[in-house]
N, C-alpha and C positions, 0 to 999 in steps of 0.2 A: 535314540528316540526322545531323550530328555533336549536336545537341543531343538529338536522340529515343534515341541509342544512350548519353548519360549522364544523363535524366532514367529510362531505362528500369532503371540501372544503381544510381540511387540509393535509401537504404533509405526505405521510405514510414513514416512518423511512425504510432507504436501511440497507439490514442486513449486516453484516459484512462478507466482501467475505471469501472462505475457503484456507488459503494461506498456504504452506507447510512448514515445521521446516526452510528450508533453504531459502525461500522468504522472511520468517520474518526476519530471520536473515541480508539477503539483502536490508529491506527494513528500517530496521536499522541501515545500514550505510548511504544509500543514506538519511535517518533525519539526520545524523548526518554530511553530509557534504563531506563526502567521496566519493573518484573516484572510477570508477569501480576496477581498478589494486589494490588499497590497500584496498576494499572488498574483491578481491581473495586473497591478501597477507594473511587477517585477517584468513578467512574463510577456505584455505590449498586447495581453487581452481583454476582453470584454468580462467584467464579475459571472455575469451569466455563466460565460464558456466555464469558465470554472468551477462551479455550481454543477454545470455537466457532467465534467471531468470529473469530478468528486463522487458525484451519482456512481459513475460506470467502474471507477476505483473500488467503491466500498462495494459493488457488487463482485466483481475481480476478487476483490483479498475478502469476500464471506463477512466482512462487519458492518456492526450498526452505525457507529459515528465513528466523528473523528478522532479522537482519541485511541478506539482500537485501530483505525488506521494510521495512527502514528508509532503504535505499540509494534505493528505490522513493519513499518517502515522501518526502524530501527532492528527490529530481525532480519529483516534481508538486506540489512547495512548501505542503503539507499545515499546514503552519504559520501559513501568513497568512490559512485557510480559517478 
């Protein structure tokens, strides 16, 4: 019984949201420190589209700016993707 009352207790693991080729790719600049413009430089897009991108990310991974989206990034080790 003692097990059911702290496996009930513990937090259950957020899965890993489903982020598309070019989110990751975006989400990979912003770990890395990069402004939006020199993500679109990198990337062969338009600043806007990125701006998008960023919108539909920080709703995806649940946070307010970028920085928790980079905190985000780094947890699901988006680096070695």
């Amino acid at each position: 019984m003692e097990a059911n009352r702290n496996s009930a207790c513990a937090p259950s693991p957020q899965p890993a949201p489903q982020l598309t080729p070019t989110q990751i790719k975006v989400l990979r600049g912003v770990h890395s420190g990069l402004l939006n413009k020199q993500i679109a430089y990198d990337l062969g897009i338009a600043e806007a589209t990125v701006k998008v991108h960023m919108t539909a990310l920080m709703r995806k991974l649940n946070v307010h700016n970028r920085t928790q989206a980079a905190i985000v990034a780094q947890t699901l080790s988006l680096r070695t993707l």
